[in-house]
Every structure is written in structure tokens, then in C-alpha cells.
C-alpha positions in Angstrom: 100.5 -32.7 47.4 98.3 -35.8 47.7 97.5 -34.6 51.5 96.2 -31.2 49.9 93.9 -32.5 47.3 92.9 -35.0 49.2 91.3 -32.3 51.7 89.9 -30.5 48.9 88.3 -33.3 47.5 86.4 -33.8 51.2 85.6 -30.3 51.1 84.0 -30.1 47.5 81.7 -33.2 48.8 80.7 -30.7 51.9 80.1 -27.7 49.3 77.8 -30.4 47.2 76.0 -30.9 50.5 75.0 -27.5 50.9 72.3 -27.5 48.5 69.8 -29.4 50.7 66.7 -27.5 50.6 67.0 -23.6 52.1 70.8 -23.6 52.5 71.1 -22.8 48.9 69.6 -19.5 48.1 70.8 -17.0 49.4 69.9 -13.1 49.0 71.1 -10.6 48.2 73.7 -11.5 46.0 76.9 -10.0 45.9 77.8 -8.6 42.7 75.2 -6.6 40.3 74.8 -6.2 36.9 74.8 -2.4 36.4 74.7 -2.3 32.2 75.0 -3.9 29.1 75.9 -2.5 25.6 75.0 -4.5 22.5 77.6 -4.2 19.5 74.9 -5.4 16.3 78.5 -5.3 13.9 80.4 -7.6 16.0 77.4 -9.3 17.6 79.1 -9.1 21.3 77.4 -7.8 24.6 79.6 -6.0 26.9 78.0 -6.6 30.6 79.2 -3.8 33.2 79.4 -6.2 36.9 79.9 -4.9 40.1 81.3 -6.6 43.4 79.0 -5.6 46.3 80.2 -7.8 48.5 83.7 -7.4 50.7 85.2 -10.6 49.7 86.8 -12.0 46.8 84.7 -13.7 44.0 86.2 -16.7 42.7 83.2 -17.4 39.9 79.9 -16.2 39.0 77.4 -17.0 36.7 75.1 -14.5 34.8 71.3 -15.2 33.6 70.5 -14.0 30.0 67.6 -12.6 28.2 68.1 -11.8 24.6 65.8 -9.2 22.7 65.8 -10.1 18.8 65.8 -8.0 16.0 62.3 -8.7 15.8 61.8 -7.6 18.9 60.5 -10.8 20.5 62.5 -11.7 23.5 63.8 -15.1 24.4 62.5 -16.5 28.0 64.3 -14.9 31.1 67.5 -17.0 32.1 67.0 -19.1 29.0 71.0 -19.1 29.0 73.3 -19.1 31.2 77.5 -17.4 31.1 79.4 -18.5 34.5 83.3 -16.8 34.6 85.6 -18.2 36.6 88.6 -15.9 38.4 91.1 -19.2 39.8 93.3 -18.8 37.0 93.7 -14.7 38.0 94.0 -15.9 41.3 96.6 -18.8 41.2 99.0 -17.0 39.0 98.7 -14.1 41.8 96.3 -11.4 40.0 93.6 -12.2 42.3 90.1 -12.8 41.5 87.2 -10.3 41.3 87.6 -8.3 43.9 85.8 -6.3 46.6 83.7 -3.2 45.2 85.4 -3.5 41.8 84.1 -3.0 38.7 84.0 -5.7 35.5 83.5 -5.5 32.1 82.9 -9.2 30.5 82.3 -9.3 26.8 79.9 -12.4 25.0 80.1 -12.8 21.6 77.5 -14.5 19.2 74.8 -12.5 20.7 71.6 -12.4 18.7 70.5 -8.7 20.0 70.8 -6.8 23.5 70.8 -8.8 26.3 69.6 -8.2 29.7 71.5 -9.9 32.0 71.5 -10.6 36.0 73.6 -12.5 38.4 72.6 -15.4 40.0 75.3 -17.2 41.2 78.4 -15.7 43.1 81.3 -18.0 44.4 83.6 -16.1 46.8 87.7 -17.7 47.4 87.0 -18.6 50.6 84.9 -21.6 49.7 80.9 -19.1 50.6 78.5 -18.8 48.1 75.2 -16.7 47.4 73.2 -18.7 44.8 70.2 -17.7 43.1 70.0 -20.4 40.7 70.2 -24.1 42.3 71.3 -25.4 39.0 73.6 -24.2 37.5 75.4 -24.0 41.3 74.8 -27.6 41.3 76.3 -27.6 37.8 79.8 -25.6 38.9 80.4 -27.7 42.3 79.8 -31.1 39.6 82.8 -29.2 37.7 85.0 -28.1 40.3 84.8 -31.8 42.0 85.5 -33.3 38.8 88.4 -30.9 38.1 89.5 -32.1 42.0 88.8 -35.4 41.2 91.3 -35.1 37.6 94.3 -33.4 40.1 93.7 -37.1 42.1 94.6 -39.0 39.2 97.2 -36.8 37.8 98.8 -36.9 41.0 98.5 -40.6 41.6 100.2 -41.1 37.8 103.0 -39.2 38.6 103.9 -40.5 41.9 103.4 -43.9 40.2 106.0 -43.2 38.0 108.4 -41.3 40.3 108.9 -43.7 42.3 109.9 -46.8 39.4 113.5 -46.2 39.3 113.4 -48.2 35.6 112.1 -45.5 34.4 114.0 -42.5 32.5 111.3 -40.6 31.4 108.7 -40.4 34.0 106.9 -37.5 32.6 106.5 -39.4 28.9 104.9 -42.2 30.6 102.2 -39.8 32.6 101.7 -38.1 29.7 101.0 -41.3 27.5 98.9 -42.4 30.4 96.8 -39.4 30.4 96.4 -39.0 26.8 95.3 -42.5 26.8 92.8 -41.8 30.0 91.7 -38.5 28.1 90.8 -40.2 24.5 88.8 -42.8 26.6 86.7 -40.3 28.9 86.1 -38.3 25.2 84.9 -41.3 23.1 82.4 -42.0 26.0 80.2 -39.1 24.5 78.9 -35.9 26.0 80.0 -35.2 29.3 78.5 -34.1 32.4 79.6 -31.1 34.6 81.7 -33.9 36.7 83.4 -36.1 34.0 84.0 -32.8 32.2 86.3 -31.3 35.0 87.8 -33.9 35.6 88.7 -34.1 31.1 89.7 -30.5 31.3 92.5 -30.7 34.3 94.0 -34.2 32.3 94.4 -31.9 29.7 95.8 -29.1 31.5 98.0 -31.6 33.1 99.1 -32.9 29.5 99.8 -29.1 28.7 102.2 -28.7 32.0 104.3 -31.8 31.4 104.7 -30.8 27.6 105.6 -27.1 27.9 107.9 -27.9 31.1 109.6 -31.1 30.6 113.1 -30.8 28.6 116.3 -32.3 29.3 119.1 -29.8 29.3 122.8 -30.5 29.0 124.4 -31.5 32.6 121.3 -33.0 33.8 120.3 -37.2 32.8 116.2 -37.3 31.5 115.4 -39.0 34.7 116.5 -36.0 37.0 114.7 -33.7 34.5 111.5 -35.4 34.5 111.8 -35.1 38.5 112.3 -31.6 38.3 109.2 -31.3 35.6 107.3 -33.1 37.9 108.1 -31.2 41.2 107.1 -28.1 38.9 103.7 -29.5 37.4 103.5 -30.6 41.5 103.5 -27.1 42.6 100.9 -25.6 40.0 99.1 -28.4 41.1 99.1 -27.2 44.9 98.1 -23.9 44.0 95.5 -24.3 41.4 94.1 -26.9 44.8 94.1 -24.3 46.7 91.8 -21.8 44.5 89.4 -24.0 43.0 87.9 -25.0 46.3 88.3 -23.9 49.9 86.3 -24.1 53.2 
């Protein structure tokens, strides 16, 4: 497992690297926006996205520009909605794929929204971007959220291999709470420290729903086999979140 994140780690430092000047942009994109439908009662905008390319999309990011009821209209791209596919994808839905169709709905629109892509991220590691940014500010997420795997990983096998302990996955989980609360009451975080928050969280989600201690087996072995489960989501949720 260590070997596998490890490698994706390198490789999210190589997709950072690609935004040196004119290997960023890249035209045209992949998916379109082809419609948008404004609901005033529930104040959502339903966006109607379209995958031109023939690969897989992993994440994109759409530009807004919101008409008000007055009908002045905020500056073009003056916010930003990315929407990220790896969870479709680990579990074995897939992401967005080739030449289908999408229907995303935002809520707490103001009024009808015009809305363009300018940021696709496909699963095999590629990427058209329009906006420098806000790519800059998903690769900062996605290395963090590698970066949070490192650690999780390097708690577990910390604790897997202290034969004094019973409960291995308690003592991750204490650890990572502890981690977690620290990283929060640092302040606002960046894309990087934020990724890196979310997957100690996600970890602390995996030990708590899987860990139990059924009859037959001592805590020590079930924490082993919690861990070798929380390993494996681990490895795949590796794999999707950043290729090369």
C-alpha cells in the first residue's frame, strides 16, 4: 500500500509541474455545457454537461455567471463549481464518461446562471484546462488528499506492527482525531492542507464504520482485519484520485 501511494504522491508533484507556462491551457475542452434551467422557488440551477471527449472524466470545474433579478449580471466566472467523479469510480460506477450526458444541480443560486467549463480532468491522469487556477487549486487538493493517505498509512502500520497493542484501530483513530483537531484549529485552510483534513476524516469514518469485534475472533485480530479493509479502500481510492 505504502509502495502505491508513494508513486502517486511522485506523480501528483509531476501533474503540479505541468502548469509551467503554455503546458496548461489547453483547447478545446472536452465536455460542453449545452443548457441550464433556473428553478426561482427552490433557487437551484440545473446545468445540462456533455462529454466530448473519448475518455473518462475524473473532475471538472464549471465557470458561473449569475443574472439577478434585477437583471444586472455578476462578472463572468466570478464563481467557480468543480465535481469530482473518483468516488463513482472507486466503488466501480465509473466516472463521467465518453459522449454522455450530465445533469448537475447548484443550489442557492441568486437567478439563471450561465455556465461554461473550464477545467476537465480525465482518469488517466490528462487534463484540458482553461482556467490556470482553479487547476492549480484541484492538483493543491488532490496532493494534499495523497499526502493525508501517507499519514493514514504510516499510523496504521505503526500500530500493526506493536504487538502490545489490542486495539490498533482505536489508537489510529485517537491519533487522527487528534492530528485532525490540530490541522482545524490552525484556521482556514488551503487547497493542500484541506485534502489532506478531508482524507483523515474519511479515514476516521472507515475505521469507525468497519472495526467491530465479533464473537470467535480476539480485538487484536479484528482490528487487523479492519485495517486490511480500510487498506484496500485506501489502494483504490490511490488509484483514482491521481494517475499518470
Amino acid at each position: 500500500m505504502d509502495k502505491c501511494i508513494a508513486a502517486l504522491f511522485a506523480s501528483a508533484l509531476l501533474s503540479a509541474a505541468a502548469l509551467a507556462p503554455g503546458l496548461s491551457a489547453s483547447t478545446p475542452i472536452g465536455a460542453e455545457v449545452q443548457g441550464a434551467e433556473y428553478d426561482a422557488a427552490r433557487g437551484v440551477t440545473t446545468v445540462h454537461i456533455v462529454n466530448t471527449s473519448h475518455k473518462e472524466i475524473s473532475a471538472i470545474d464549471l465557470a458561473f455567471q449569475v443574472t439577478f433579478a434585477d437583471g444586472t449580471q455578476s462578472a463572468p466566472g466570478s464563481s467557480f463549481r468543480a465535481q469530482d467523479f473518483v468516488a463513482g469510480i472507486m466503488q466501480g460506477r465509473g466516472g463521467f464518461a465518453p459522449d454522455a450526458k450530465l445533469d448537475l444541480e447548484f443550489p442557492g443560486q441568486e437567478g439563471p446562471v450561465r455556465a461554461t467549463v473550464d477545467v476537465v480532468i480525465y482518469a488517466d491522469g490528462t487534463a484540458d484546462v482553461v482556467n490556470e487556477q482553479v487547476f492549480k487549486s484541484l492538483v493543491a487538493d488532490r496532493k494534499g488528499a495523497v499526502r493525508g493517505m501517507r499519514k493514514v498509512n504510516e499510523l496504521l502500520n505503526i500500530a500493526l506492527a506493536d504487538p502490545s497493542l489490542q486495539h490498533p484501530s482505536a489508537t489510529v483513530m485517537v491519533q487522527l482525531e487528534s492530528l485532525n483537531a490540530v490541522i482545524k484549529a490552525g484556521g482556514s485552510l488551503d487547497e493542500d492542507r484541506g485534502g489532506f483534513a478531508m482524507e483523515l476524516q474519511r479515514a476516521i469514518q472507515d475505521i469507525s464504520h468497519t472495526w467491530q469485534s465479533p464473537d470467535g475472533r480476539s480485538e487484536r485480530e479484528d482490528s487487523v482485519s479492519a485495517n486490511t479493509s480500510l487498506g484496500t479502500k485506501s489502494r483504490s481510492r490511490c488509484s483514482c484520485l491521481i494517475r499518470k
